[in-house]
N, C-alpha and C positions, 0 to 999 in steps of 0.2 A: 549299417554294415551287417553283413549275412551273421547269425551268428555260429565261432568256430568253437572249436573244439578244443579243451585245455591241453596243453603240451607240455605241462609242469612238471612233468612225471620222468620225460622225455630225455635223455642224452645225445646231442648234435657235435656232430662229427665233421668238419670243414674240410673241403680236398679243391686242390688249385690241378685241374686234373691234368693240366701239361707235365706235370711234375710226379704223377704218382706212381705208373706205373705202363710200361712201356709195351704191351701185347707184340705188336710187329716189327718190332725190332727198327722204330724208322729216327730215332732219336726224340720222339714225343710221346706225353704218356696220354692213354687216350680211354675212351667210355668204355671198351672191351676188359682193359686193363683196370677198370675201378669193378666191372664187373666180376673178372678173374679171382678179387681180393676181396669179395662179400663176406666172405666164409672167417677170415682175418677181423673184418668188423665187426659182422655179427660177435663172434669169440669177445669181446673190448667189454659188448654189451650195451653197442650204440642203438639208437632208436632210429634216428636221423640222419641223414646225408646231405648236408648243406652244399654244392656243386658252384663253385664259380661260374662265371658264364660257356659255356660251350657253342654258342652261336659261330655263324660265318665273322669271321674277321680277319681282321690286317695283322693283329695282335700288337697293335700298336701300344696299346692301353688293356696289355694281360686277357684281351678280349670284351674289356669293355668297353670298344668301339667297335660298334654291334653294324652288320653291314647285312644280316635278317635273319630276324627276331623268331620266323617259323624254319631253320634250318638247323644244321649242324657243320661246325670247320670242319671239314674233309680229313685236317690233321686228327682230331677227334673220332672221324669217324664217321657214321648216319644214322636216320633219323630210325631206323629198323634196330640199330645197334641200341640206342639209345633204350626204345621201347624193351628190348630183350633186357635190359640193365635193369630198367623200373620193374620187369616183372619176376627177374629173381629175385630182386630188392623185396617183394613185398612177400614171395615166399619166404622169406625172413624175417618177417616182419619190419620191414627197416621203410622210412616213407623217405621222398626226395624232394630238396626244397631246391628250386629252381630259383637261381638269381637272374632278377628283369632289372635291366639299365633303364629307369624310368626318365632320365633327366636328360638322355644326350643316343644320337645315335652314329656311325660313322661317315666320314664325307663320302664315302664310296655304298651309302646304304640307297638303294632303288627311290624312298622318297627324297632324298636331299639330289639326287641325279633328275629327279623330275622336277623340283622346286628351281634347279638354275636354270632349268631348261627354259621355262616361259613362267612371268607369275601369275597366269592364267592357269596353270596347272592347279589340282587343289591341295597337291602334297606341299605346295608354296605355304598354305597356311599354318602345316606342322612347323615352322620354325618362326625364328625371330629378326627380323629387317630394319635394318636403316639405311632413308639414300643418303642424308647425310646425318655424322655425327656430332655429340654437342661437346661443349669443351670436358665435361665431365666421364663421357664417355670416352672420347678420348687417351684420355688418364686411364679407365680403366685396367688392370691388370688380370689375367687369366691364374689360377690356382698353380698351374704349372709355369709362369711365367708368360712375359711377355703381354703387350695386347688381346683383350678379351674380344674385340671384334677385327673378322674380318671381311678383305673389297672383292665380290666376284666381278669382274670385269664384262661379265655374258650377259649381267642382268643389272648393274651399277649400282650395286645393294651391297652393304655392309651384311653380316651374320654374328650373331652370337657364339662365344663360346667362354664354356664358366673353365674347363679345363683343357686339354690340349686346343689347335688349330682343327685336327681329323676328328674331333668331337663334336658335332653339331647341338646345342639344348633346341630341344622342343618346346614350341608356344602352346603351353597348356592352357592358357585361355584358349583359345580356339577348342570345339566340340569337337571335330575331325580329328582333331590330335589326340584327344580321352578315348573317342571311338576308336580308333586304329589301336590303342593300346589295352583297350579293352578284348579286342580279340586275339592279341599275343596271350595274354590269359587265358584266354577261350581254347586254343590251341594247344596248351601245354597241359592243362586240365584235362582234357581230352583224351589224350595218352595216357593221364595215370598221374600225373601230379598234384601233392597234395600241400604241397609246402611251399611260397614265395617269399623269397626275401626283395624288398623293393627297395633298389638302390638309390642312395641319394637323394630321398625324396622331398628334405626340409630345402633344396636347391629348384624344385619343379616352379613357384612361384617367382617370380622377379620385380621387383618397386624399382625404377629406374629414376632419376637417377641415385638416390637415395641406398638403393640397394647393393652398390657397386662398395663400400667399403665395408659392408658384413656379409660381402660372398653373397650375397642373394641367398640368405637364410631366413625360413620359417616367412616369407613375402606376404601381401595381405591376402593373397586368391590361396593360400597354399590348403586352407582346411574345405573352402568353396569346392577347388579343384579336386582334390583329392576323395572327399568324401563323393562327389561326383561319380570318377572313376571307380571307387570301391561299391558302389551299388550296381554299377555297370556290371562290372567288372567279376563281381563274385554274390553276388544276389543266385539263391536257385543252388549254388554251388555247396556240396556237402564236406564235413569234416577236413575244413581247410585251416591252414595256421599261415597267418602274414608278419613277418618279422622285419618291421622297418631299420633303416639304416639312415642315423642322422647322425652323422660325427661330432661328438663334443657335446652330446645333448644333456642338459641339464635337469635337475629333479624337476623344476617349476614345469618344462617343456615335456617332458615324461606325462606329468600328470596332465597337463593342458589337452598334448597330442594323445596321449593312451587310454583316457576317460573323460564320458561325461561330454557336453555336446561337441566339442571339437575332435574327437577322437578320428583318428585318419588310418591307426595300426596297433592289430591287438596286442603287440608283443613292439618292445624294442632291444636293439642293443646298444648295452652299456659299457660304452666309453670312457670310462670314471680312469684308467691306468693308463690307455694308451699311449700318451704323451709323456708320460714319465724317460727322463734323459734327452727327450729331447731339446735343441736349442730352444730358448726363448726369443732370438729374433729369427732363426729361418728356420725351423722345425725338426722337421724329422733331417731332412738335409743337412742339419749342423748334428751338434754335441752338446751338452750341459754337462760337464765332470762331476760336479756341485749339486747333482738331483738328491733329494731327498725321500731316504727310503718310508718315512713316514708317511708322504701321500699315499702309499697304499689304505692305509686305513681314514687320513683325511678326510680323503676324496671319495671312498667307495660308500663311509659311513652313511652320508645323508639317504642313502638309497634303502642301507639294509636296517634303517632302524625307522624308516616313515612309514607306517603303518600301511598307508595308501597304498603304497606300492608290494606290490600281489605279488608272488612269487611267478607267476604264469605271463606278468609285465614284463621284465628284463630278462636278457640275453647275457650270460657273464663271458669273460673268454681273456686268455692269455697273451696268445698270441692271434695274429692272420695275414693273410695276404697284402696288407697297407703296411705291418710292422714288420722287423726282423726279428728273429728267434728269442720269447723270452726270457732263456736260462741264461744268455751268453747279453743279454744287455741288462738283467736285472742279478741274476745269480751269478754259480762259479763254476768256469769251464773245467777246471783242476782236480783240484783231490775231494774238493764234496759236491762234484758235478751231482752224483748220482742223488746225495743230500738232499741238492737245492732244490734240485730237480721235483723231488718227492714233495719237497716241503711246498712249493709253487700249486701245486698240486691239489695237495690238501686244501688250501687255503681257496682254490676257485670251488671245490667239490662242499665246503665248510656252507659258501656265504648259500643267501639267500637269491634264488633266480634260476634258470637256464645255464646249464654247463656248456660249454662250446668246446669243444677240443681241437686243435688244426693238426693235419699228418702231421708226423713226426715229432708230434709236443709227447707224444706217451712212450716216445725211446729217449728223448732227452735231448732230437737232434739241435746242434749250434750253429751258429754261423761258418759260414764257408769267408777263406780270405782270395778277394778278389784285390789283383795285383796293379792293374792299371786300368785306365779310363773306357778304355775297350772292351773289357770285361763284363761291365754291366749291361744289362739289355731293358732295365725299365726307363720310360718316357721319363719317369720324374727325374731320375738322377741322371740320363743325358742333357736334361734343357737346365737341372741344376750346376752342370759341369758348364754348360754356356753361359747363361745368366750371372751365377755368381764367383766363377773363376775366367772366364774371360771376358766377360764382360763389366761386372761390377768390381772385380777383385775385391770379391770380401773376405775369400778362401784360395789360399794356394792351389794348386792343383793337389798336392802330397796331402795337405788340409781335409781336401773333399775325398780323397779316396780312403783316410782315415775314417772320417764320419760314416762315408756311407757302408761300410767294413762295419759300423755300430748301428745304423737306424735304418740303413735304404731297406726298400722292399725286396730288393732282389734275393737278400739273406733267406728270407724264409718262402723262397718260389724253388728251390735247388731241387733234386729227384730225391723220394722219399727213398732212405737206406734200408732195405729189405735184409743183405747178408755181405761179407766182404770180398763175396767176388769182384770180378770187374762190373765196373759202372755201380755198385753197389745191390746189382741185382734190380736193378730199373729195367734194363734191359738185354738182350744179349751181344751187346761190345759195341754197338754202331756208338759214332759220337751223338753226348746230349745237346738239346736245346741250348741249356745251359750248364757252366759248369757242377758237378759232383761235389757235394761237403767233404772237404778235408779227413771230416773223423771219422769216417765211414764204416772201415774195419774196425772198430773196436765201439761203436753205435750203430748198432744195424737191429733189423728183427729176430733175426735168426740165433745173435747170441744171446739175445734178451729175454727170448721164448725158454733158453736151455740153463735161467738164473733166475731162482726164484725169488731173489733178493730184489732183482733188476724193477727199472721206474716203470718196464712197461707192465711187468705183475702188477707193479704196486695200483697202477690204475686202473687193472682189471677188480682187484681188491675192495677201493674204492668208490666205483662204480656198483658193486656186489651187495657193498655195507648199504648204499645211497639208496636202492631199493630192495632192501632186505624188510618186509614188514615192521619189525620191532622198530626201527630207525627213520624209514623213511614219511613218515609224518613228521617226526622233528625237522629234517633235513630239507623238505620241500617244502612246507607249511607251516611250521614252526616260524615264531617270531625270533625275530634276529636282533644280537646288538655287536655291534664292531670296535673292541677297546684298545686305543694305544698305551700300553703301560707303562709305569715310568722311567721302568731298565731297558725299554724298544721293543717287547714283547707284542706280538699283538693279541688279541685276545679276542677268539667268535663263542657266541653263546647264544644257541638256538633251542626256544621252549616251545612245545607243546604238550597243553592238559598235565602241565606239574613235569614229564620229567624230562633232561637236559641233555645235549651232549655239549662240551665246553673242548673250545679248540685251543691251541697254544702253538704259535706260528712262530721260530728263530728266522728270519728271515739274514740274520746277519755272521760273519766267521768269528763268532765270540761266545762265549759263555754266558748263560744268564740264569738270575734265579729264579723260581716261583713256584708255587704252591701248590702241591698235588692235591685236587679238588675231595673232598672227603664221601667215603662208601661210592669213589668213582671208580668203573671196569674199563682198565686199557683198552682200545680199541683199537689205534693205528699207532703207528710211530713212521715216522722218517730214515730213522735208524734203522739197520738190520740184525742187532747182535742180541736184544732182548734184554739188553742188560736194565737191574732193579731200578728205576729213577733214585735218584737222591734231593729232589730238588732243584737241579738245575738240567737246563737245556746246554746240550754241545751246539758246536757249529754247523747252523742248519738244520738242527734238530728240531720238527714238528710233532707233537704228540694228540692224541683226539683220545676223549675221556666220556661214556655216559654215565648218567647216575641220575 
């Protein structure tokens, strides 16, 4: 693999860019409108601009049912608008990481339109065929439900699909298929991008049938393949940063896939929180009332305390576009929203790795309540609304509109709240895409800029502290240990060259005790009043100490 450039230093900024910010007033927010609010980021003290996909699509799957891969959805904009974006972008120093759908592309995409046409076509070999299937195949289920293959009747060939029907996977065995996607990279490169996130990509391999009950994950061609395409792909190519996405990845699979000869992606993210709340039998689609606040540090520990893994390895992050809002499913929307908020905060800026922030996590925005079934617009939660409330009855209807009110993705897709006019200043009145958060008027930017108290200072604060010289060696390089305490404390303690900063995270609405670290200089608090510590932490109260 080419080699990149460290990005440890870096602050990455997520934008689902239907959502951010609306230029034309047409109910979508689009690459003019992320452009318009450079100036807004830049201020944050982002480095990075992580970009959902912006391709042609159906939007069936938020856009990632890519129908081509060298374009732009018209809703968004063009590929001119696009270029204009990246090149104020870098008058501000700010780079753009470009998310590529490596695992699937839409039924409506040019080679899946060529592949049923005849399988004499060669776009026939970007995908996966069967004329008939076996009993195991059969069985198979698709991530969104239902059957993972399906019958064109044109060509009497069954298709793959790991996720929806309108999602086609690609046969990465096949060289055609790596070629073809090597020049999606070639293209975007081209223009000016520096930064790829590659979607899904422990899913590009397939073991059949074997593979069909762990999701086609991490398959045996998956390091074959990939390291394939990564030489293709970004060989020649300078000061690039590849941030893989494998959901659910574990430390073993980190190190496997992030070093050493299987390596396939410099950088990953870390999934160690996501799942928290969720159901144990249907996921994010249900609830778990009973989650325990302690896998925060559980589950993030083995990461921030195995030496092997380099700060410039993981990607950390709170919330994103697969999750709903994480104040309003882990914190408290109420009287220590602004607390919790703060405190959430600290605690991602504390550990060891890449920050990731998603719009509207640095105003504290929450979930929006979505009233009935018709309400929501993502793929998952309509084929979960069929699947598991009319079809399996495993959820009421009232059931499922609860849950997904807690976990669906729609929650954190709603239009970023700029101020409390109408539409919350997304745009100027036309109706959105989707609906507007609830709390808009009283979480928006504009009140937040005018309160210096407010969550979104506080993350300009510490962003400030994160690369302030004196600090940011500890913070990014520093070794890390993640301690749960016995009163539910958590406790980050990060060293380099002898000296410390020691973090103290209240994640909970209670009191607690602990020990102000000795010859330590307050640094942060959660709180706004300055009041003397005595030893204990309020509700939600985080404090950050060096010495």
């Amino acid at each position: 693999m080419q080699k990149t450039i460290s990005w440890k230093n870096k602050i990455i900024y997520q934008i689902f860019p239907r959502s951010f910010y609306d230029s034309n007033n047409d109910g979508d927010g689009d690459i003019n409108g992320i452009t318009k609010k450079l100036d807004y980021i830049k201020s944050l003290g982002i480095d990075a601009i992580w970009i959902c996909p912006i391709y042609d699509t159906n939007f069936e799957d938020a856009g990632y049912d890519v129908k081509d891969y060298k374009s732009v959805w018209k809703q968004f904009g063009t590929i001119e608008d696009f270029k204009k974006m990246i090149n104020e972008a870098k008058k501000r120093n700010i780079d753009i990481i470009m998310d590529i759908v490596l695992n699937h592309v839409s039924n409506q995409h040019e080679w899946f339109l060529k592949a049923i046409e005849s399988t004499n076509n060669k776009e026939h070999n970007y995908f996966i065929w069967r004329k008939k299937l076996s009993k195991e195949e059969k069985n198979a289920p698709s991530i969104f439900g239902g059957s993972a293959w399906e019958f064109v009747p044109s060509i009497k060939k069954y298709y793959f699909h790991l996720f929806s029907t309108s999602q086609i996977d690609l046969n990465w065995e096949h060289p055609d298929t790596i070629k073809a996607m090597k020049e999606v990279i070639d293209f975007w490169y081209k223009i000016g991008v520096r930064g790829f996130r590659l979607d899904a990509i422990k899913h590009i391999s397939k073991d059949f049938p074997e593979g069909i009950k762990t999701s086609h994950s991490w398959g045996s061609k998956v390091v074959k393949n990939l390291q394939k395409f990564n030489k293709l792909a970004f060989k020649n190519k300078k000061n690039i940063f590849i941030l893989g996405e494998a959901s659910g990845i574990t430390l073993k699979e980190l190190l496997k896939y992030g070093k050493g000869k299987d390596k396939v992606s410099t950088n990953f993210y870390n999934f160690s929180w996501w799942w928290i709340g969720w159901s144990k039998k249907t996921g994010r689609n249900g609830y778990n009332p009973n989650w325990n606040y302690k896998n925060f540090v559980t589950k993030m520990k083995p990461f921030q305390e195995n030496n092997e893994v380099t700060p410039e390895l993981i990607t950390n992050f709170l919330s994103n576009h697969d999750t709903s809002r994480a104040i309003s499913r882990w914190g408290n929307e109420n009287t220590f929203w602004n607390e919790s908020a703060k405190s959430f905060a600290m605690m991602l800026f504390s550990l060891k790795g890449i920050p990731c922030i998603y719009y509207g996590e640095e105003i504290g925005m929450l979930n929006p309540i979505f009233n009935l079934r018709k309400d929501f617009r993502d793929v998952d939660a309509i084929n979960a609304y069929k699947n598991m409330v009319d079809n399996k009855k495993i959820y009421s209807e009232y059931e499922m509109t609860k849950y997904h009110n807690i976990n669906g993705r729609d929650n954190s897709r709603t239009p970023m709240q700029w101020n409390s006019l109408i539409n919350a200043g997304f745009n100027k009145g036309i109706k959105t895409w989707i609906k507007i958060g609830d709390s808009f008027k009283k979480i928006n930017v504009k009140n937040q800029l005018q309160n210096k108290n407010s969550i979104l200072n506080f993350y300009k604060k510490i962003i400030k502290l994160r690369k302030n010289d004196k600090y940011k060696y500890i913070l990014v390089d520093g070794t890390s240990k993640f301690n749960l305490l016995k009163n539910g404390l958590f406790e980050i303690i990060r060293e380099y060259n002898g000296k410390k900063i020691v973090v103290y995270i209240n994640l909970l609405n209670k009191i607690k005790n602990y020990q102000i670290p000795k010859n330590a200089k307050l640094l942060l608090s959660s709180w706004s009043d300055n009041k003397k510590s005595d030893n204990k932490l309020r509700s939600y109260e985080s404090i950050m100490f060096y010495k």
